[in-house]
C-alpha positions in Angstrom: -74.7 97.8 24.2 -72.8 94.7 22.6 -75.0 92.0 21.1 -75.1 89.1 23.4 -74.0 85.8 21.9 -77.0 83.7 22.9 -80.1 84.6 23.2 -81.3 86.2 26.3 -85.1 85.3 26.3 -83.6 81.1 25.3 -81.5 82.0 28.2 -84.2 82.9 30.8 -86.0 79.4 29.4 -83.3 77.6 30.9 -83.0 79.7 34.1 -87.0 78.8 34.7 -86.3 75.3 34.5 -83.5 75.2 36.7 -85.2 77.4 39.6 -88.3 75.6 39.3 -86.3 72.5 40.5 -85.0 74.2 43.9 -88.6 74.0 45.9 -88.7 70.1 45.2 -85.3 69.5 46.1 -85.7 71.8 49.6 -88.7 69.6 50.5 -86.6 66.0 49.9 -84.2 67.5 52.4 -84.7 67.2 55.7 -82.0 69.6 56.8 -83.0 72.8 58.3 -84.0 75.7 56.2 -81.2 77.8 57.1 -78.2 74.9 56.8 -79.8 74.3 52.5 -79.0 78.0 52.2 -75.8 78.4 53.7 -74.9 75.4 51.9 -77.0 76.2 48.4 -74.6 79.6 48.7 -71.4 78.5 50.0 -71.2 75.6 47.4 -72.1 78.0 44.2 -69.1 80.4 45.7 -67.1 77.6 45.4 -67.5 76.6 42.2 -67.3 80.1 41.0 -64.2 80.9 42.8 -61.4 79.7 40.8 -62.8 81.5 37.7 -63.0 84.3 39.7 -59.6 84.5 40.8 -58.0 82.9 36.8 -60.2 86.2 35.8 -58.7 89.1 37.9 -61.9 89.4 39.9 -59.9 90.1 43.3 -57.8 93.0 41.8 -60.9 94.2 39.9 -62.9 94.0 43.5 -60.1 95.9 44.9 -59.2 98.5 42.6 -63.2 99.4 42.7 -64.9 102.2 44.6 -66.0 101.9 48.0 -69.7 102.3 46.9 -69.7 99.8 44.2 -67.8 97.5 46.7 -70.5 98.3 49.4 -73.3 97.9 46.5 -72.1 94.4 45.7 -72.1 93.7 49.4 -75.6 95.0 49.7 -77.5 92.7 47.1 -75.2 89.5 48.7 -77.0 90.6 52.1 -80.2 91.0 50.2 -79.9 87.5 48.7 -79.0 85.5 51.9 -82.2 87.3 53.4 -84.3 85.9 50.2 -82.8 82.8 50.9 -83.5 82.6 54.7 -87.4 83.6 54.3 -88.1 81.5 51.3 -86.6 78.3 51.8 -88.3 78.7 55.5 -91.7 79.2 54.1 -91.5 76.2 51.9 -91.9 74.0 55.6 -94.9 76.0 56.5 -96.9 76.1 53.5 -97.4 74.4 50.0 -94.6 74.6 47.0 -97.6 76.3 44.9 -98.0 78.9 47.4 -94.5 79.6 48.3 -93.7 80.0 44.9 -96.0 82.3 44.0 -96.0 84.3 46.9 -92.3 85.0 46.7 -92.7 86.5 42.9 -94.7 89.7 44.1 -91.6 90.6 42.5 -92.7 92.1 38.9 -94.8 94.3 40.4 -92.6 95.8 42.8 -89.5 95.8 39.6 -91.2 97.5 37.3 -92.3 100.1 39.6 -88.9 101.2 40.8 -87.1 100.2 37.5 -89.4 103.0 36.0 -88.8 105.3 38.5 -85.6 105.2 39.7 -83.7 103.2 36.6 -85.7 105.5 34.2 -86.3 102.1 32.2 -90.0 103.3 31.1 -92.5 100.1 31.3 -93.8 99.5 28.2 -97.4 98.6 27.7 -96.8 95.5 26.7 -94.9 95.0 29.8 -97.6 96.6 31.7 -100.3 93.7 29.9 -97.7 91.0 30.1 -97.7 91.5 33.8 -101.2 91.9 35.0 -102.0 88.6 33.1 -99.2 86.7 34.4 -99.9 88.0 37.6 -103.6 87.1 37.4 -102.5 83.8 36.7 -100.2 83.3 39.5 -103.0 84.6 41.7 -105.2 81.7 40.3 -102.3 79.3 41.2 -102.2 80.5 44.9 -106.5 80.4 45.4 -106.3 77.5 44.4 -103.6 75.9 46.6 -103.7 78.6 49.5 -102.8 77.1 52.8 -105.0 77.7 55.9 -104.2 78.5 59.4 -101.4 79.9 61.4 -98.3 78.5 60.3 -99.5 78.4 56.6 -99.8 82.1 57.1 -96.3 82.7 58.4 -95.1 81.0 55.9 -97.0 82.8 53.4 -95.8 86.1 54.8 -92.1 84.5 54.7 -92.5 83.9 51.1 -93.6 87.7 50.4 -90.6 88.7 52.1 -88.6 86.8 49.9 -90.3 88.1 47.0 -89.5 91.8 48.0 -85.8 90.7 48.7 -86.0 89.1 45.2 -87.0 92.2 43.7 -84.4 94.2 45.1 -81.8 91.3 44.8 -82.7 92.2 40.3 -82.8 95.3 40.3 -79.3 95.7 41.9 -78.5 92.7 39.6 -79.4 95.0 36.5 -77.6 98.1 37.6 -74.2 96.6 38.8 -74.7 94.3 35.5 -74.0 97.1 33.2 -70.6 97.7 33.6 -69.4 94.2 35.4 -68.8 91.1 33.6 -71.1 88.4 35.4 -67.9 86.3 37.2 -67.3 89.9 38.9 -70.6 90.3 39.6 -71.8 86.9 40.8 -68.9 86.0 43.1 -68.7 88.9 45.7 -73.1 88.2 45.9 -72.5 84.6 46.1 -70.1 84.8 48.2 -71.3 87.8 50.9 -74.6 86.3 50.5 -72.8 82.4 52.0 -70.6 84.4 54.7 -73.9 85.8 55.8 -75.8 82.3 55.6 -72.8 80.6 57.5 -73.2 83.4 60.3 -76.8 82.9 60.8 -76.4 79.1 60.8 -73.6 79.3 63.3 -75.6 81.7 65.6 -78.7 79.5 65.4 -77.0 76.4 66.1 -78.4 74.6 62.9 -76.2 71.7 62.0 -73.8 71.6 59.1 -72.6 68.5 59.6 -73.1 64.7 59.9 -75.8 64.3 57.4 -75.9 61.4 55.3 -74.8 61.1 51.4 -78.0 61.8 50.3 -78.5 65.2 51.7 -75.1 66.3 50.7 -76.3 65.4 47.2 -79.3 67.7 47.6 -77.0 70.5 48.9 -75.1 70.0 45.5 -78.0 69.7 43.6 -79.3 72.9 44.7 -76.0 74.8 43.9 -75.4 73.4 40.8 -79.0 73.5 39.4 -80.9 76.2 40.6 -78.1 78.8 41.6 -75.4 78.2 39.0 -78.1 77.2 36.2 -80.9 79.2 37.2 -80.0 82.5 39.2 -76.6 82.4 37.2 -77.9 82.6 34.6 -80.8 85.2 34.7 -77.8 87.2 36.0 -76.4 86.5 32.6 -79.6 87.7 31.1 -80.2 91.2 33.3 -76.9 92.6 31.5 -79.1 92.3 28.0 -82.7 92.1 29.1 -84.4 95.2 31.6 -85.6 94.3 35.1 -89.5 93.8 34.9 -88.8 91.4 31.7 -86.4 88.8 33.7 -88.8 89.3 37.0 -91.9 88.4 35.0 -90.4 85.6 33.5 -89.4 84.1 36.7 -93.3 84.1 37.2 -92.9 80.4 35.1 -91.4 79.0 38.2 -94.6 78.5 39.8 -95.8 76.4 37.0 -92.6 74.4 36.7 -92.5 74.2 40.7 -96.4 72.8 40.8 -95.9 70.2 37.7 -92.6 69.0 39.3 -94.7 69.0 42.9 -97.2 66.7 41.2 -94.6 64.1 39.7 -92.0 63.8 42.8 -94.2 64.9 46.0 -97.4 63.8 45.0 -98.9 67.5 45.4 -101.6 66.9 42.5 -102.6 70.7 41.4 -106.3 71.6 41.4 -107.9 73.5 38.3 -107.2 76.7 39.2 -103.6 75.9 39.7 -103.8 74.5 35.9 -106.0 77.5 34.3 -103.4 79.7 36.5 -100.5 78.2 34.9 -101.7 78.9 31.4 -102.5 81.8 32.2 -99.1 83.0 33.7 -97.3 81.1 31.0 -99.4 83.5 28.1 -98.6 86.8 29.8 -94.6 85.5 30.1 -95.4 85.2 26.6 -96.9 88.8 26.0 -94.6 90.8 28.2 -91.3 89.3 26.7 -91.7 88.2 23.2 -89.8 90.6 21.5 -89.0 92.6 24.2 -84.8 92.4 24.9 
């Protein structure tokens, strides 16, 4: 495999940052869950699109297989779905939790990448996860929300997390042999037709909102998705699954210090120890490890 021109692991530093502004932006909207993620999606496909089209991406879309068409088509489902259940939970329970809940992800990466991508988890990896994961279990005792609709929400959020999991490892296989415009663009984009559908069928409003929600819809395709999944994207060409899903684990820290200073969520110890924790086994599982 090529050398990549950046670094990957700088590169997932960046990504971090840019996803751990996405929860604080979703709760300044007040637009319905489902209308910031048709509108998170269709406005990244967007922007994507004319490189897309200056790059060949439609003949190279159509001169593919039907099962690498159907794959890309797959994970774009698989993303709206992440989308959906996420971005819900985040008006049922707190950032902290929703965050963390929705990376169950390394677990359930390294698993299958071992298995079924034959990338063998390393035991570093293996460390580097059950710290960071002990840590983000810290984070959500000590901000777990209680009763009924924290709980739904909660259960939302592990949904996303699984649809997150599957959402990287189809990133890393497809990754291999697609550039990241030809990769990116049919997910985006089957992931906002599927968005768009939803919001249509539920009657969620799409329109009429004032100039500081459409700023938040731009904000979160621009920051978090173009910035942040993007670029992680970027990174799953170079770095193996469980690596980039354990290093998403620093959202949750970015997410509750960013809580703290623009929604007045002020984190409890055990959201502080957790994120020192989380940040250290980050640091053990991927130092090194591209």
């Amino acid at each position: 495999m090529e050398r990549p021109g950046f670094p990957p692991n700088l590169a997932m530093l960046v990504s971090i940052a840019a996803v751990s502004t996405a929860s604080i932006l979703i709760r300044l909207s007040e637009a319905a869950p489902i209308t910031l993620a048709t509108y998170r999606m269709v406005l990244s496909t967007l922007m994507l699109a004319p490189f897309y089209v200056r790059s060949g991406g439609v003949r190279r879309f159509r001169d593919m297989d039907g099962g690498r068409r159907l794959s890309l088509v797959g994970v774009g489902v698989v993303l709206a779905v992440h989308f959906a259940s996420w971005i819900t939970s985040l008006s049922l329970t707190s950032v902290a939790s929703s965050v963390i809940f929705v990376h169950i992800d390394p677990v359930f990466v390294a698993v299958v990448s071992h298995f079924l991508l034959g990338e063998k988890v390393r035991p570093r990896t293996v460390l580097g996860i059950a710290v960071a994961f002990a840590g983000a279990t810290m984070i959500a005792w000590g901000d777990m929300g209680l009763g009924g609709g924290s709980l739904y929400g909660d259960a939302l959020a592990l949904l996303g997390g699984v649809m997150l999991g599957v959402y990287i490892l189809g990133g890393r296989h497809l990754r291999q042999s697609l550039d990241l415009v030809s990769y990116v663009t049919p997910v985006y984009a089957t992931a906002a037709v599927v968005l768009l559908a939803s919001s249509l069928a539920l009657g969620a409003p799409l329109v009429g909102f004032p100039l500081g929600e459409y700023l938040i819809f731009l904000a979160l395709a621009v920051v978090p998705m173009i910035f942040g999944h993007t670029v992680y994207n970027w990174a799953l060409r170079y770095v193996r699954a469980p690596i980039v899903s354990i290093s998403l684990l620093g959202e949750p820290v970015g997410a509750s210090i960013l809580a703290y200073l623009f929604l007045g969520e002020q984190p409890g110890g055990w959201v502080v120890a957790g994120g020192v924790v989380t940040l250290m086994g980050i640091l053990v599982s991927a130092y090194r490890a591209e």
